[in-house]
N, C-alpha and C positions, 0 to 999 in steps of 0.2 A: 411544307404541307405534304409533297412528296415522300417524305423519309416519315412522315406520321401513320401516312397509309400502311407502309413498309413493316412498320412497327407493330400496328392493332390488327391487320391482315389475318394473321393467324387465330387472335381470338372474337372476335366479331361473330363467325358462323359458329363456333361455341356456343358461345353465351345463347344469339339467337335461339340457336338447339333448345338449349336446357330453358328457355323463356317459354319457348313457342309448345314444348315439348303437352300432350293432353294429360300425362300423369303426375307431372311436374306443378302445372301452371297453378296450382290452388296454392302452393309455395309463395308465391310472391307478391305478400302483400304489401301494401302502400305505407304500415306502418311497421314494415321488417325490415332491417338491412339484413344481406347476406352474411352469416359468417366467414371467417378468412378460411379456415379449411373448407367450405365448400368454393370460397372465389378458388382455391388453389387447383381445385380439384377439378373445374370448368376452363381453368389455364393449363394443367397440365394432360386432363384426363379427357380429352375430347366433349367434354357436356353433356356426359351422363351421369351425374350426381342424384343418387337416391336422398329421400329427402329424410332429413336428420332431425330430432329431437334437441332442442334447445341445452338440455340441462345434460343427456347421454350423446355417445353416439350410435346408437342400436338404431337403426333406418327404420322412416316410417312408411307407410301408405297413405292413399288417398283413401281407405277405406275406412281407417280407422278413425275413433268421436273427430278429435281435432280435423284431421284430416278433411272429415266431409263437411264440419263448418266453414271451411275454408273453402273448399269446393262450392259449395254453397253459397258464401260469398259474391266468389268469382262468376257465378253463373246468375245469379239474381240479384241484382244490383238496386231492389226494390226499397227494401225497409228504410234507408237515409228516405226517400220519397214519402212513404208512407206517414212516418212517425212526423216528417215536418208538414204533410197535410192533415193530417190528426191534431196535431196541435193548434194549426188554424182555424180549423174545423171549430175545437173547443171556443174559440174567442167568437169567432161567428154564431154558434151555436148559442152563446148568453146573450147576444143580439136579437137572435131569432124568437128566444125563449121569452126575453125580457120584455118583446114588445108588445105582448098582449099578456103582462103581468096584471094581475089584480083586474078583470073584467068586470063588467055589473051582470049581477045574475038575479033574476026574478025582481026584487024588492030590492036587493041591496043596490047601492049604488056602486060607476065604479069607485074603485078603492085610489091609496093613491102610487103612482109612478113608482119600477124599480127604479130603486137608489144605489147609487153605487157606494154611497159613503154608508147608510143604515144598515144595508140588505145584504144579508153573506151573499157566495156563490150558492150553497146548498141551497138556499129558500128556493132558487132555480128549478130545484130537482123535488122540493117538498110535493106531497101525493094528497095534498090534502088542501081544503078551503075555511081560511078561520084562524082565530087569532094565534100567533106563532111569537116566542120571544119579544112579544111586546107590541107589536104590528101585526096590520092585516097581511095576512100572505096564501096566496091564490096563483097556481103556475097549470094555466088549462095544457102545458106543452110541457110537463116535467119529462115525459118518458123521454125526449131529445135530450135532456141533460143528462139525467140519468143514466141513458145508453149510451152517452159521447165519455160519461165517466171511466163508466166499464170499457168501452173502445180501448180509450188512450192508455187506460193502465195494462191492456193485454198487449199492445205496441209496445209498451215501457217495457214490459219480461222480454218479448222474445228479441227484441230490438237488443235491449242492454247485453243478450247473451251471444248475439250473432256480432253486435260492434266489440265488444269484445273479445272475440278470438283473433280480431284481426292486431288488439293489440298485445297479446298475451305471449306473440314469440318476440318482443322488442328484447334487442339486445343491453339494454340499457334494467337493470332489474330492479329500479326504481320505476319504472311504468308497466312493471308487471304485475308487481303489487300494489301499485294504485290503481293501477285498472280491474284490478279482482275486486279491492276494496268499494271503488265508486260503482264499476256498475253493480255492485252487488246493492247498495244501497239504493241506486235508480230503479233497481228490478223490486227491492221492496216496498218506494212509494208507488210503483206501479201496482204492486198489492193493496195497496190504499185503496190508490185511485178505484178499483175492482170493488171493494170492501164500501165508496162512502157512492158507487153508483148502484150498488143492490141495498145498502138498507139508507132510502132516506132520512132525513132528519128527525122529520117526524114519526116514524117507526119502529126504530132501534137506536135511540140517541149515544148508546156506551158505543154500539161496533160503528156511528158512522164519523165520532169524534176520534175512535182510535183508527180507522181511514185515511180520514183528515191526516192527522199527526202523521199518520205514517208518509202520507202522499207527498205534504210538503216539507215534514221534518228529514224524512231520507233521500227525497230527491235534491233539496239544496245542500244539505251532507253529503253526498255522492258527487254532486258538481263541482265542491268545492276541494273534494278529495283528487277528482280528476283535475280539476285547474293547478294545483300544486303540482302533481303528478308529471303530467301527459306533456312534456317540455319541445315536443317534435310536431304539436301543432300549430294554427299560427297565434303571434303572439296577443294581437285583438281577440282573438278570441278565450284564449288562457284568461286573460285580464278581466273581460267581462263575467267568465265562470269563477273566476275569486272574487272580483267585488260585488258581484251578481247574488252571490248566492249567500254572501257573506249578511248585506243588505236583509237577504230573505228568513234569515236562520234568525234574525234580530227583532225582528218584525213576527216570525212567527213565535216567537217567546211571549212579545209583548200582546199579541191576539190571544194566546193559553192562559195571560195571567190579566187577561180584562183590561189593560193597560192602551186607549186607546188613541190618546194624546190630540184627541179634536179630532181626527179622522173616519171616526165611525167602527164598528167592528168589520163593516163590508170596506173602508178603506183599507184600514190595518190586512186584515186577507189577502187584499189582492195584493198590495207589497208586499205579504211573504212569497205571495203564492207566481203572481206573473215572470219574474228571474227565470224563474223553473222551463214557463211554458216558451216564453222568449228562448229559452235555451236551447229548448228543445228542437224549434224551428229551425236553429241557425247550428246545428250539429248536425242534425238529419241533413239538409245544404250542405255543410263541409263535405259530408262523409258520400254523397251524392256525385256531389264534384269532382270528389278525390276518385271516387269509381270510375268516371266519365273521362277521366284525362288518362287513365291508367291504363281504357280500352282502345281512345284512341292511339296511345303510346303503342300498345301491340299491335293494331291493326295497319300502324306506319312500319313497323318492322316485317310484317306480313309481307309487306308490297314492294318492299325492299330486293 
């Protein structure tokens, strides 16, 4: 143990350095290893390593795009929170919406019970009272749907653009371009989601079907692109975003071409659609976690 100390003694306060260092620290994210020329450079060069561009070596800043997303990161460890309370939020929210679905108003009676197997999610957000796709459909509480729509798909953009920087310097250049690819596709059923909570169902039926499409056709595209992808995360969770989403993309074929196989159309929906939002919850958590173990790892080197 003796001769171990002997050994790392030298570079220890190093590295600390270059960890601890305030221009540095946006460098070290949880899903980057170090290259070997900068290890070499923090063993031989005291631990002042400017920070390096993945693909050059022209040094970067912390000032620069990358740079302050990274920064960014490292300083607000929010969005994994956000986006998994967002998406909670959403499943609560069809609870909250659903339960005073179809009231009695004036003369009519009430109507009857959201369904989960008849009644899409959109009928949630419908702005209107009176016959809808074949049923009665009455949501005195759309604007909560509505607004939880547009929420979660603006969590989806900036979310999918900030979780992505952290993987976009992986050494590994198979998870750089699946991370470009998947969240790119996350960020555009985030435009969905945006798109089917400003026009509901009833109002602009073309923009809130191509919403839809987009919402759940690119976010389990994106999931499934990152579950092949993203090999450095853990492996329950890989598994669930490929079979997860695999499930969803199958499901939401069979809801576009009316195929509903006993299930209902509000069945068939929510098996494309729930993968997504399950997913959602339980990434935002990793990526939370993975923040939280990362600060306390600096804060035990702090006190060191």
């Amino acid at each position: 143990m003796q001769n171990c100390d002997r050994l790392f003694a030298p570079v220890v306060p190093r590295v600390r350095a270059a960890v601890l260092s305030p221009t540095r620290f946006a460098r070290f994210s949880p899903h980057r290893e170090v290259p070997s020329h900068e290890f070499r450079a923090l063993r031989e060069g005291g631990g002042t390593v400017a920070a390096s561009s993945p693909t050059t070596n022209m040094p970067t800043t912390a000032r620069g795009p990358t740079g302050w997303v990274r920064t960014f990161n490292a300083r607000y460890d929010w969005m994994g929170v956000a986006i998994a309370a967002l998406s909670a939020w959403y499943f609560l929210a069809t609870v909250v919406v659903a339960w005073v679905f179809n009231p009695a108003q004036g003369k009519t009676r009430e109507g009857p019970e959201y369904s989960l197997v008849k009644n899409t999610i959109s009928d949630l957000g419908n702005t209107a009272c009176g016959a809808y796709g074949g049923s009665r459909v009455c949501s005195p509480r759309y604007i909560v749907m509505d607004a939880t729509f547009a929420l979660l798909g603006i969590a989806m953009i900036i979310g999918s653009f900030l979780i992505y920087s952290e993987f976009s310097k992986k050494a590994l250049r198979r998870e750089q371009i699946g991370a470009k690819i998947g969240f790119a596709c996350i960020a555009l059923g985030g435009f969905g989601s945006i798109l089917v909570g400003s026009f509901p169902e009833n109002t602009n039926g073309t923009m809130h079907a191509t919403g839809a499409g987009l919402a759940i056709g690119g976010g389990e595209l994106g999931i499934l692109v990152l579950g092949f992808a993203l090999v450095t995360i853990p492996e329950g969770l890989r598994h669930f975003m490929i079979y997860g989403s695999a499930v969803g993309i199958v499901a939401a074929l069979s809801f576009a071409l009316k195929h509903h196989f006993g299930l209902g159309a509000g069945g068939m929906e929510r098996i494309a659609q729930y993968p997504e939002s399950i997913w959602l919850i339980s990434f935002g958590l990793y990526v939370t976690r993975d923040h939280y173990s990362r600060g306390l790892l600096l804060r035990g080197l702090r006190k060191r």
